[in-house]
N, C-alpha and C positions, 0 to 999 in steps of 0.2 A: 637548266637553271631554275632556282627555285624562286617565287617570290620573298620568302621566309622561312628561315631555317631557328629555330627555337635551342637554345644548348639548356637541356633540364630538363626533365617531366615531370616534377615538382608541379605544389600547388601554382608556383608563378608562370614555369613553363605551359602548365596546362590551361591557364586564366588568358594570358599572352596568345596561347594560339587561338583557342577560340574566340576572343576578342578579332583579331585578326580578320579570322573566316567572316564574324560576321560584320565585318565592316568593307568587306568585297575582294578580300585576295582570296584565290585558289591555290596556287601550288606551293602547299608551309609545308615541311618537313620538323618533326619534334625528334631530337637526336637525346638517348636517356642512356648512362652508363648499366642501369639495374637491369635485374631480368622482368621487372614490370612497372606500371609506372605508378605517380604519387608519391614518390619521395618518403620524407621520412616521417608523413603522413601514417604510412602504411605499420608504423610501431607504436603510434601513439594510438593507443585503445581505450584511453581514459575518455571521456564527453568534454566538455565545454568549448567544442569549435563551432561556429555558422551562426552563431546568435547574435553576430552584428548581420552577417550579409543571406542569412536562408532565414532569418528572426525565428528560429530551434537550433534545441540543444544536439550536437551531430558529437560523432566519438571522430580520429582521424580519419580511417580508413572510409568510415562512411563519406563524411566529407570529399575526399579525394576522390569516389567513388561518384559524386554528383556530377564532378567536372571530367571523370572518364566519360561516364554516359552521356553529355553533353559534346564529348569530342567524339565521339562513336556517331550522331547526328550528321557528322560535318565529312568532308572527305580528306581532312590532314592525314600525312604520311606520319608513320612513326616509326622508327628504328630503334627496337633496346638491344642492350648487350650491347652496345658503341658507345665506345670512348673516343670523345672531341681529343687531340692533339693540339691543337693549333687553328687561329681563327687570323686572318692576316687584314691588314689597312683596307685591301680590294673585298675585300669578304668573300674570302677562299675558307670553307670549314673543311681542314681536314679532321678525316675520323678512321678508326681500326673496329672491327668486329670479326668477329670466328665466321661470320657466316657470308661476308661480303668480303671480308680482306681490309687492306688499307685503301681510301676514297677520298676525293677531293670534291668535293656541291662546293658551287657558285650561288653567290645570292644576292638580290636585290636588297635584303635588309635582313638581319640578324638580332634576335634578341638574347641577351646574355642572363641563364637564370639557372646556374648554378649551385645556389643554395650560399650551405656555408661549415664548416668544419667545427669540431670543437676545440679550447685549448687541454693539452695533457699536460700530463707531468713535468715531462722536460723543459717547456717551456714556462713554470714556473718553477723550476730550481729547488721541490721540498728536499730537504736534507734526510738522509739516515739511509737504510740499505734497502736494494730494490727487489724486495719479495713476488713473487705471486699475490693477486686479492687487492691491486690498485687497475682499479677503472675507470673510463668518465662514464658519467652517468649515461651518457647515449647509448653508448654500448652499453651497459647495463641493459638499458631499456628493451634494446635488441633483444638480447639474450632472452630476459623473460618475457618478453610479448611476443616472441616471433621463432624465437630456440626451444622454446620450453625449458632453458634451466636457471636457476637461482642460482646468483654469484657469491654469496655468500648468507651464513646466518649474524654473524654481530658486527652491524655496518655503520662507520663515521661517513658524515656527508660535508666533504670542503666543498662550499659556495652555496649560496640562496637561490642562484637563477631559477627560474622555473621548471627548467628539467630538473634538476637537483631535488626541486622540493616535492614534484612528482613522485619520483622517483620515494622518498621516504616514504611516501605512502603508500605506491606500489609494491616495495618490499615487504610493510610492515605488514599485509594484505596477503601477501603469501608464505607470510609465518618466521621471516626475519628479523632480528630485536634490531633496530635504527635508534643509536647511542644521544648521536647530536647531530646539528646542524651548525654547522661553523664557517660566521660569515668574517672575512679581513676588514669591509665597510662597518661604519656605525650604523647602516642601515640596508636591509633587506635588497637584491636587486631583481627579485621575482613580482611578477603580479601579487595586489594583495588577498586575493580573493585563494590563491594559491597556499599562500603564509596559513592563512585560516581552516583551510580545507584541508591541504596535507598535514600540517604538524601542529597548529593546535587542537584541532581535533583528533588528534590521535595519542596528546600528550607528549609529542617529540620536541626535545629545549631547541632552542634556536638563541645561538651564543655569537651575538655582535660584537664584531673589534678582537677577533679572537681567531689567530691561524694554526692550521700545521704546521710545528717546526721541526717534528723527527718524526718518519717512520720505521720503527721496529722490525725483526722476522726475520730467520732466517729462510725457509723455503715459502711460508706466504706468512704472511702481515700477521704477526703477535699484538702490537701496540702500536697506538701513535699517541705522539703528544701536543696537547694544542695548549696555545700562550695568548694568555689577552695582548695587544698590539697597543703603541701608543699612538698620538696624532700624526705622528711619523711612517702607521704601519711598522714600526717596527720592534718587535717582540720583547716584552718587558720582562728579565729576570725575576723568578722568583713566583710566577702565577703559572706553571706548569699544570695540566693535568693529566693523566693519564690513560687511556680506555683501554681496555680488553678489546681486542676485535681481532675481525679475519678478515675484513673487506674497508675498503678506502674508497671513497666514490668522491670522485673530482667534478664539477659543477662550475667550475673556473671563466667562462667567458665563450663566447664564439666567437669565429675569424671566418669569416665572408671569403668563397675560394676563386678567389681574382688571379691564379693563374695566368690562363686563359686571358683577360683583361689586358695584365699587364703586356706581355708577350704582342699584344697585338697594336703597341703603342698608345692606350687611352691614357687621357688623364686621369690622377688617381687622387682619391682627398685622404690623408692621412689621419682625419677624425674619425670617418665613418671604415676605414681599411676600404674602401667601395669604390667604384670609377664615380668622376665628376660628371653630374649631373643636371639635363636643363628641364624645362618645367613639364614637356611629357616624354621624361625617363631617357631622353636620347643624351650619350655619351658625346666629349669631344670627333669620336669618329662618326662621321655623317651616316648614316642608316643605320648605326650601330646604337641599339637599346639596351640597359640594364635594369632588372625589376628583379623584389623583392629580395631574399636576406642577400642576395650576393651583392647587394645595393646600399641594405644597409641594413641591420640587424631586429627583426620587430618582434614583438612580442605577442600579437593575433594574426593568425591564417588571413581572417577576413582584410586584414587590412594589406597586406601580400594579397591578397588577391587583384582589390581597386585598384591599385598601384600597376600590376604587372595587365592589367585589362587597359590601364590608361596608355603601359607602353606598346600591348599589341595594336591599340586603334590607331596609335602615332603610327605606327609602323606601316600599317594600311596605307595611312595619308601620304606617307611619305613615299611608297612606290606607286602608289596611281598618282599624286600629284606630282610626282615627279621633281622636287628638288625642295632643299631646304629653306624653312621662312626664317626671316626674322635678322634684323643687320645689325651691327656692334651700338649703333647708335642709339638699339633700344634695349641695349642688354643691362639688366639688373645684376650685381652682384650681391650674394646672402650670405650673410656673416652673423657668427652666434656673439651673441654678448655677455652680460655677467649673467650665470646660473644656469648656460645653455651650453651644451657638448656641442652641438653638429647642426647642423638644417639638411633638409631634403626637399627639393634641388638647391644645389648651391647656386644655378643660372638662373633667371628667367627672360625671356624674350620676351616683351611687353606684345608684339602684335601675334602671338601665338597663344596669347590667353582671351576666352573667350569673353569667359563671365566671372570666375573665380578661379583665383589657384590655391590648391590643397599645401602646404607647407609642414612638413613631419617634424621634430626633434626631441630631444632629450634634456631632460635638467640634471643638472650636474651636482644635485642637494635635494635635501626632503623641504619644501616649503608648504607653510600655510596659507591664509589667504594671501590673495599675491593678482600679480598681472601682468600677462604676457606682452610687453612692451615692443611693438615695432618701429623705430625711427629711420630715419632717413637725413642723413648728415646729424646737424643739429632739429631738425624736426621731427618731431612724434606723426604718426599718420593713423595709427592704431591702436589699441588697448583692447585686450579681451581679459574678463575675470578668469580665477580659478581656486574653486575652495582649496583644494591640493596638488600637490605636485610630487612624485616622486621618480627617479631615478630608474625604477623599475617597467614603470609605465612611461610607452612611446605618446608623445601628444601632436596635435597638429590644430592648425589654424588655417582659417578660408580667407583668404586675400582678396575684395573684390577688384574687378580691371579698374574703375573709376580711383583707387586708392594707390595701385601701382604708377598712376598718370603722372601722380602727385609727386613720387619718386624721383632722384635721380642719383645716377652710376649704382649706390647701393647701397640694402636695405640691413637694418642689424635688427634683429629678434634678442632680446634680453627679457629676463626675469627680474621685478619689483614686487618684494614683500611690502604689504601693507598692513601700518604700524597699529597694534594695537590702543585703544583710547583709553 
């Protein structure tokens, strides 16, 4: 039997185990589908990782590379090449690999770090014929950082997210002409430091409110046509444009891969696609943890990292301490209010917080000055400024214990723009 078994060797998986080790369990096992670990670290070779949490500029791999070395320290077990099957309520993980066969480990506590998938095509429904030369940018990114080949030379980019806008950069860098950037939002849903870096400095347009509604080609992609979008999102007659191209690169959204999750009966919050969560990372299943994007979608490694360290140290506590804290009568429910997508955790258990709780979410609009409003019924408890807000960036607020006291049943995080004079 294991103390902890890790599903992911991702940044989260790898934060989580080591966390783990050093908070005094021994026998963790990290279960990784790939043939090596670090996730999808290991494609992104562009810098700007670890300058929240190593304070330097790291590219992925090196990153990923810190927290191998750091698990190379410790004595965790790792198995790649296995694929998890099934994760059961007892926390039975089975898994298959070519070199063990099919396996069933038993575990004291499990943490779930999965990652997360991209959306493609089909799942948003663009209309016209299905050529050769539509990819999402992930793949993409594969190809040329890790395949060595170029997926095309005259490339449309649907979506802003951050890979997407990578990605235009990456491309135009190895000598393919990147048309446009076409976002459905009136606003960007990448980093903006991203916006700046990739495409206006390279001169690539970034055309808000504006989708694909036909792809061209008979054998691969001749054209696509993008249409400004009304408040409706939906495609206004008559603002057609046309491109020449041979490559379609989708940037559409990620989907958190809660398989596994659901299968194993958790709770699941239909905001985040992510299992319901209490304030260090543990799911409705008791020793059962969730951290980082399989949790809920971020947009810095570093912060997937805290998060998924916060759920290996639970995870420690929870098999030397041997049972769960914290009883309904102190339990907090988190609810978003106007201008807020989601919260992370949606629980908290008041006598399981020490000193502060970290609180992640999303705004659902591009705001100015403004304030992140916390109440509780009809009482405010808290206010934090913020010059901006946007949709692309994850934000989060520190809750101290004396403020959750003040609470009761539950707390709503809402956004308040403050009025110009």
């Amino acid at each position: 039997m294991y103390d902890l078994i890790v599903v992911g060797g991702g940044p989260a998986g790898l934060s989580a185990a080591c966390a783990a080790w050093d908070n005094g369990l021994r026998k963790i096992l990290i279960v990784e589908r790939d043939h090596e670990l670090g996730g999808i670290l290991n494609q992104c070779i562009h810098n700007g990782f670890g300058l929240h949490y190593f304070k330097e500029e790291l590219t992925g791999p090196e990153y990923a590379g810190r927290f191998i070395q750091l698990l190379g320290q410790t004595g965790v077990e790792v198995r790649l090449d296995a694929m998890v099957l099934e994760v059961t309520p007892d926390r039975q993980v089975h898994m298959v690999s070519k070199k063990e066969g099919y396996r069933v480990e038993q575990a004291r506590s499990i943490v779930l770090a999965m990652g997360c998938r991209e959306r493609t095509r089909g799942a948003i429904g663009i209309p016209g014929s299905r050529p050769a030369g539509v990819y999402t940018a992930g793949a993409a990114q594969r190809y040329v950082n890790m395949e060595g080949w170029l997926p095309g030379n005259r490339v449309v980019i649907l979506g802003s997210g951050d890979i997407g806008l990578i990605m235009a950069r990456r491309m135009t860098l190895e000598g393919a002409k990147v048309l446009a950037c076409v976002e459905l939002m009136p606003y960007s849903s990448g980093l903006n430091r991203n916006i700046v870096q990739c495409l206006h400095d390279y001169d690539i347009p970034l055309y808000l409110s504006h989708t694909v509604t036909e792809i061209r080609g008979e054998r691969r992609v001749e054209q696509v046509v993008v249409s400004r979008v009304d408040g409706r999102r939906s495609p206004i007659p008559g603002t057609e444009m046309v491109f020449d191209c041979d490559t379609l690169l989708l940037s559409v959204g990620l989907i958190p891969e809660n398989e596994l999750t659901r299968q194993a009966g958790i709770e699941m919050d239909r905001r985040t696609n992510g299992a319901v969560v209490y304030e260090n990372m543990e799911t409705s299943l008791p020793g059962v943890f969730a951290c980082g994007n399989v949790c809920h979608v971020h947009d810095l490694v570093d912060f997937v990292t805290a998060e998924s360290q916060r759920a290996g140290a639970a995870a420690a506590r929870y098999v030397l301490g041997g049972e769960r804290a914290g009883g309904e009568s102190a339990l907090l429910q988190l609810k978003n209010g106007d201008g807020v997508t989601y919260t992370v955790p949606q629980r908290l258990r008041r006598e399981q917080v020490d000193r502060m709780c970290e609180v992640f979410f999303r705004v659902n609009r591009v705001c100015g000055d403004s304030e992140i409003v916390v109440t509780s019924g009809e009482t405010q408890i808290a206010a934090f400024k913020r010059e901006h807000l946007a949709p692309g960036e994850m934000e989060h607020i520190s809750l101290p214990r004396a403020l959750l006291d003040r609470a009761e049943g539950e707390l709503t995080v809402s956004i308040r723009e403050v009025e110009k004079q």
